[in-house]
Structure formats: C-alpha cells, structure tokens
N, C-alpha and C positions, 0 to 999 in steps of 0.2 A: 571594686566595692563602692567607692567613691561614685561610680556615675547609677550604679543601680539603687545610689542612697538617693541622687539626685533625679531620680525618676519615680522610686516610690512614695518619696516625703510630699511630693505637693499632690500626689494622689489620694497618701491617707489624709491629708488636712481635707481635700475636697470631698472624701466622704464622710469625715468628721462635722462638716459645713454642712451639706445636706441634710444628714441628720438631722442636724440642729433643728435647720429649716424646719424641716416634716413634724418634728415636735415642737414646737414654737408656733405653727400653725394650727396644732392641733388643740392648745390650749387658748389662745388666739379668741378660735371659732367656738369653742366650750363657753367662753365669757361670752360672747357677742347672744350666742341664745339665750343666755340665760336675763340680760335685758332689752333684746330686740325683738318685734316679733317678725320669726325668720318669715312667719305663710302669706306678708307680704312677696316674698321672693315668689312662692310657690302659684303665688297668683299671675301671673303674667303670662299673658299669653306669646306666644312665639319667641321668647330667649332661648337663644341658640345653647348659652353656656346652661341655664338652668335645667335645660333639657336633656342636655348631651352629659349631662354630673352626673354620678352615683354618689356625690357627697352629699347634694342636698337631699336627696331622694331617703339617704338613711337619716340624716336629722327632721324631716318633715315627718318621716313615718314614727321615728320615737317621738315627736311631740304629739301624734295623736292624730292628725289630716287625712282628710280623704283626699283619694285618688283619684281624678276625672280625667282619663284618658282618654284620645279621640282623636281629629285630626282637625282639617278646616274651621268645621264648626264651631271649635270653641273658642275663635276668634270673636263672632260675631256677638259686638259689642251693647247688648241689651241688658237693664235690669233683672232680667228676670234669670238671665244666665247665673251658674251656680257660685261661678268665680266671683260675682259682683255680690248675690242675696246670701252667699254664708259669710259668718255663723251667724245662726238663726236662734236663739233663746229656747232651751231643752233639747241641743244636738249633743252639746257639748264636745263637738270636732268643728275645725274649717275644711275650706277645699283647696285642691293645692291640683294645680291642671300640668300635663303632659304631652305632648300634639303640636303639630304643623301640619301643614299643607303635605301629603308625601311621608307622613307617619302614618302606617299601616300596622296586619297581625304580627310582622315580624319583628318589628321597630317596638311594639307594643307588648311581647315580649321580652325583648329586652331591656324597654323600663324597671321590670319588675325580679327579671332572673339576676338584673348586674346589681343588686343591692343587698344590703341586708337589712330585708323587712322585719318589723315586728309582726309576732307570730297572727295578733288581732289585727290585721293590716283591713282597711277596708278602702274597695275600688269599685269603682262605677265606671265601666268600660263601655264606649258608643260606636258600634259598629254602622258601618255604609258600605249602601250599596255600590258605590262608586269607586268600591275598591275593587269591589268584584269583576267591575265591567271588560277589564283585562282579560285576556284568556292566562296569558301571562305572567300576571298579578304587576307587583312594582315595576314599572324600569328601573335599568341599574342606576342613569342619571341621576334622576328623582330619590332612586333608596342612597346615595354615596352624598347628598344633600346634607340628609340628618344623620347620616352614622355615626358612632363614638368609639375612639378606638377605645377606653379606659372600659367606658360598658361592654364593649365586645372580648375583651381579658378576660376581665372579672364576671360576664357569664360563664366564659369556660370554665370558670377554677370554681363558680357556688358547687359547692357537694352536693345539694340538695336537687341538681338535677340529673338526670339520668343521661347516663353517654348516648343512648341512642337517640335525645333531645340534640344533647351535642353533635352529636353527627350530623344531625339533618340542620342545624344551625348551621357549622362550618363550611358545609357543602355549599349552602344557599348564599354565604355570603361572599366564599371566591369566588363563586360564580357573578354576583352581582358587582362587586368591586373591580372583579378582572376587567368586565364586562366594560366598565364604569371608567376604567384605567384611573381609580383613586383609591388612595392608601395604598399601594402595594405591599409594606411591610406585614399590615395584617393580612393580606388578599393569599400575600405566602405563605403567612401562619394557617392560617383557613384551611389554604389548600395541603399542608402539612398535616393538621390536626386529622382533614376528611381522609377517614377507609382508609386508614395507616398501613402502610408497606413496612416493610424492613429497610430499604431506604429512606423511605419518609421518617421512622422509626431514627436511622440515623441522622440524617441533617436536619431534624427537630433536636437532637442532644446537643448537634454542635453550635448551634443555633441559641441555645438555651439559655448564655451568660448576655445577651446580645438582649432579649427580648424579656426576661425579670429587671433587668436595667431600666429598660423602657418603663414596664408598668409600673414600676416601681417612683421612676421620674412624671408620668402622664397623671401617677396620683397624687405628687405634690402641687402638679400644675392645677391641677382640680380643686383642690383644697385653697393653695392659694387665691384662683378665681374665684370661688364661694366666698370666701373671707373679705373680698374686697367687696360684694356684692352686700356680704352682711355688713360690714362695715358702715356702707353709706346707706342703711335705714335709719328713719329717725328712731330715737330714744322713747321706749312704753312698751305696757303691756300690750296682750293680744285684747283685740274687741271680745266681749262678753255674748255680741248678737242680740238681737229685739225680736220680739213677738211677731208673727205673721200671721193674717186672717187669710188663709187662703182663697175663699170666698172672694171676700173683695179686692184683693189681686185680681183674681181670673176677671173680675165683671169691668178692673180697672185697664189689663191688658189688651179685653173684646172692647170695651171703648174705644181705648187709640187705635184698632184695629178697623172698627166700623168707620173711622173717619179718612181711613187710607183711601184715596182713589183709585180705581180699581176697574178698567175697562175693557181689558186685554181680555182672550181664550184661556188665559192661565192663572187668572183670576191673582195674581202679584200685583205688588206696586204700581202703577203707572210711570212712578219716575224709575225703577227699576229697570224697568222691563224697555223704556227710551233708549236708556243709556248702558243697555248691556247685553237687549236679545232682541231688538225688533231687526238688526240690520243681518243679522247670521240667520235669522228665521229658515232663509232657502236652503240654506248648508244642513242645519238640523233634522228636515226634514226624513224622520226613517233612517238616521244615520244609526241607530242602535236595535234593528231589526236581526242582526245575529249576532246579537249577543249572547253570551247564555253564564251568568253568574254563577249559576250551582255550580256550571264544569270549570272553572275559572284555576287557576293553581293558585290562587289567593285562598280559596276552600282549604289547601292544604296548608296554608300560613296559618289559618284561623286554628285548625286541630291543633297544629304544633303549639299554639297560642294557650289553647285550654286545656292540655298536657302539658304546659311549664307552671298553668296555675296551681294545678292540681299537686305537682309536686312539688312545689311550694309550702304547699296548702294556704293557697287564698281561695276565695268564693270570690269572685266580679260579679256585680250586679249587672247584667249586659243589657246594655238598652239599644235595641233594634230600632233604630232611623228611619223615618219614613222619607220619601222623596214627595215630590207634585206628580200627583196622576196626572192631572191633564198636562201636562209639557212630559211627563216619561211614557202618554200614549201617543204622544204628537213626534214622538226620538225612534218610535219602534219597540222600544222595551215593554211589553204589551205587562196589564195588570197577569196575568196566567205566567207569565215567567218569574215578575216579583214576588208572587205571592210563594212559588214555587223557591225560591230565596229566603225568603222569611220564614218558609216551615223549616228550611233547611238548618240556615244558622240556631232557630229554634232549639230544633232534636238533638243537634250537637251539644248545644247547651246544657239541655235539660238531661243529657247523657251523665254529665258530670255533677248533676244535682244541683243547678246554679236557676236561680230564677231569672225569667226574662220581661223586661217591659216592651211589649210589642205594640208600637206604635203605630200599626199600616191600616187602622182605619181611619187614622188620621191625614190619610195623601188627599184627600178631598174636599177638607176641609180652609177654608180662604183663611188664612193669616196664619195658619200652623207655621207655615215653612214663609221664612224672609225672600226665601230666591228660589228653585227648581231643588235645590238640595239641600238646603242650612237653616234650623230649626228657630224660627220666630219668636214673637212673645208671647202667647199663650201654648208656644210646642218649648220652649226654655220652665215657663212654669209647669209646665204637667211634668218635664223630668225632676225639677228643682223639688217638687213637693213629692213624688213618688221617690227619690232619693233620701229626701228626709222622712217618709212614712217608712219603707223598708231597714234601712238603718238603725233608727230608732227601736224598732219591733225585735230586732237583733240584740240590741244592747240588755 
C-alpha cells in the first residue's frame, strides 16, 4: 500500500500543479487584454507562435478584428498594406493577419475551424495563383513548416464541422506529415481518425488517455506562449484610427510609383528585377507551359476551405490576386489559363454566396504588383479600401 501511496501522491500533486497552471494562466491573460492592446500581437507578420495559437485567434476574434489571411504577400512591407493602415476612423474593428510563405487552403482552414470564432467573425481571405501551380497542391515539407499540432485537435473536436470535413482533413494530413516524416504522433492520429476500421476503432481507444494528456498539455503550452507574448506589450488602449481620403492616397501611392525606374519587359522595379530575376531569366523561360491551376489538387483544398466556412458560418470576403502578365506570359502560364482560374475560384465562391474582389484586370497594370507575384502600393490600397468599403456596408 505504502509504494502505491508513493507513486500516486506525486502524481495527484502534479496534476493538482498543472491545474493551477492552466487557470492562473487563464486569468493572467483575462487582465493582460483588458489593458494591452492584444492586435498589436495580431499584427505581425510571420510569427510562428502567433500563427500556429488558437489562443490568440479566439481572443482577437472576441475583441472585434479582422481576419487577413493569406500567405507571402502579407509580408510585403508597405503602408498601404492593411496590417500597417488599420484602424482606420468609422471601421470600428483592426486587422490581425494570418500567413506565411507555404500557408495555403488547408492551412487557411485551420486558422479558422481550430478556434472558437465569434459568430460575427469577419475575414478577408487572399487567394494565389501560385498555390495552384502544383498539380499537387502543398508539398509535405513546406505544409509540416507551418503545422500546429493544438490547431490540428481542436479542429477535430469543433462540432460545428462536419465528419465528412474531417475526414478529408485527416486523410490529407497523414498523408502530408508521413510524407513529411514530422509530427508523427499527430500523422498517427490522422491516420487513425481517416475511414475508421474496427482496428483503427480500437487502437484509437487505447490510445485515447495518451493523446487528451497531450492536448490537454499543447494548450497550456499555448496559453502560456500567448501570455508571455501579451505580457511584453506596452501599457494603452487600442488606436482609435484617422480618417483616410482615399483619393489622395491612390494619387500619393501613383506618385511614388511613377518615380520607380522601370526599364525591364516586366515593367517592375529596376532594382528588383537586378537583384532577383535578370540572372534566372534563361531558367524561366516557358518553365510554366503545363501547368494547369484549375486541375491542380489545391482546387480541392480550396472547396474543403469554403465548406468549413460555411459550416462555421463565416462569409470570407475573398480577394482573388492578380500576378504580372507580362512575366506569367513570359513562364508559359498563358493569360487563357489564368483567366480560366480566376472564373474558376470565382464560381466556387459565388456558389456559397461569398462576394469576390477580382482583381485580374489589374496583371497589366505597372506598380500593381511589387514583384511577378506580391501586391504593391496602389494593389495594397485597392484591397485596403475595398475591405473597408465592403465591411462597413455589412455592419
């Protein structure tokens, strides 16, 4: 009796300790919102932890923030980008960004399935074509980058989505993980969860004390991450935002724009296009002559994407990215295939009743786009102000 006294007692203190933890953190993080402003946090582009939380994502969503999911692009550090011009005076919400390099439709749904949105959630989703150009869609490398194992749980267990979402989740993720040879404890779950057998069936039960431990532990490690994060913001409220003349933005943006040198076929930077494409020029040539976007299995990431919103129930405002024509006629990706893209993600869209800002008359136009792919200064302000015109018109 004696050694099974001395086996369970520093077990239940350990989980009397943890406890603690998880509600000590939780009240912790309750004060820190209530004088920091957290959408500092939400601003940042490429944090790994901010990204990969479901904490912050449900405290950003009950203060109010929008959503600006995406990938690369919302890196590219301009004014006119939303992360930098909100809040803007009569939004009354900021932006709080989502995305890296290798954040695609799957990744992009589980921003949004691993949380607990409020029900008025609003998101402004940026699809690329350069997700599509895969036949493939993600490699596993690239997807096992940004994975999270807490967001990948706590999708399975939302109620609010449908097992046949899950399924095609879990499938897609053993697949990519095994693939990937990272995480394997999830890549097992995965492959457990996927077209359950009666074996699977069993070694998911015995399994089961094993893996609620985990997520149980992956969410205090999250919380506490968050907390140290909110932690070291300074002290104040959120900015109120200033008035914007759209106008004069646009005519201030075409300025700095007309004074870009600009002597290249692809009508870009000069110093850009130096220091980043004159020397691969012979490599690029026609290298994107079979591609074909539409048939791409990213196609089928993006449905799973607007069949988790739906059951959700959010509306993404999806803003369809335009590229450079003249460098994606110069790759092979002929305009007759893009456009053929663009109707595509379009109709899907519009399937779900979601409005789209389609942007592809825009591939023509000199300063739209920063580089062959990543939206400029006056391609930052036409989302930035159509994000706040559509929003607004919602509220």
């Amino acid at each position: 009796m004696k050694k099974i006294f001395s086996i369970l007692i520093p077990i239940v203190f350990a989980i009397i300790f943890t406890i603690g933890i998880d509600k000590s953190l939780d009240n912790k993080i309750d004060m820190l919102c209530k004088t920091k402003d957290i959408s500092l946090v939400g601003k940042v582009y490429g944090d790994a932890v901010k990204d990969k939380s479901a904490v912050i994502k449900d405290l950003l969503s009950a203060k109010g923030d929008l959503f600006l999911i995406g990938s690369s692009e919302l890196g590219i550090d301009v004014e006119q980008n939303p992360i930098n011009l909100f809040p803007i005076k009569g939004c009354g919400y900021d932006v709080s960004c989502f995305g890296r390099p290798y954040t695609q439709d799957l990744q992009q749904a589980t921003y949004l399935g691993a949380t607990n949105l409020q029900s008025n959630q609003k998101v402004a989703f940026i699809s690329s074509i350069q997700w599509f150009e895969d036949k493939n869609a993600i490699g596993p490398s690239h997807f096992a980058v940004n994975f999270s194992d807490i967001q990948f749980y706590k999708f399975l267990k939302n109620p609010k989505i449908s097992d046949e979402n899950k399924q095609y989740y879990a499938g897609r993720i053993s697949k990519l993980l095994t693939k990937a040879k990272k995480n394997p404890a999830e890549a097992f779950y995965a492959k457990l969860y996927y077209n359950p057998t009666p074996t699977k069936k069993v070694l998911k039960l015995i399994f089961e004390p094993y893996y609620k431990t985990k997520q149980y532990l992956l969410n205090i490690k999250d919380k506490a991450l968050i907390y140290k994060k909110l932690k070291s913001l300074p002290d104040g409220a959120p900015k109120t935002g200033y008035t914007i003349d759209w106008k004069a933005e646009k005519s201030k943006a075409q300025d700095e724009i007309n004074k870009t040198v600009s002597t290249n076929e692809f009508h870009i930077s000069d110093k850009w296009y130096n220091k980043n494409l004159k020397k691969e020029l012979d490599n690029l040539k026609l290298q994107s002559k079979d591609e074909d976007p539409v048939n791409s299995k990213e196609m089928d990431d993006y449905k799973f994407f607007l069949s988790v919103c739906k059951e959700l129930d959010i509306k993404p405002y999806v803003i369809l990215m335009p590229v450079n024509g003249w460098f994606y006629d110069y790759t092979g990706l002929t305009k007759d295939k893009r456009y053929q893209f663009y109707d595509k993600v379009k109709e899907l869209a519009e399937g779900y009743n979601l409005e789209v800002l389609d942007l592809r008359e825009h591939e023509y136009e000199k300063g739209f786009l920063i580089d062959p792919k990543h939206l400029g200064k006056t391609g930052w302000l036409k989302v930035s102000e159509n994000i706040f015109n559509y929003f607004n018109k919602k509220q």
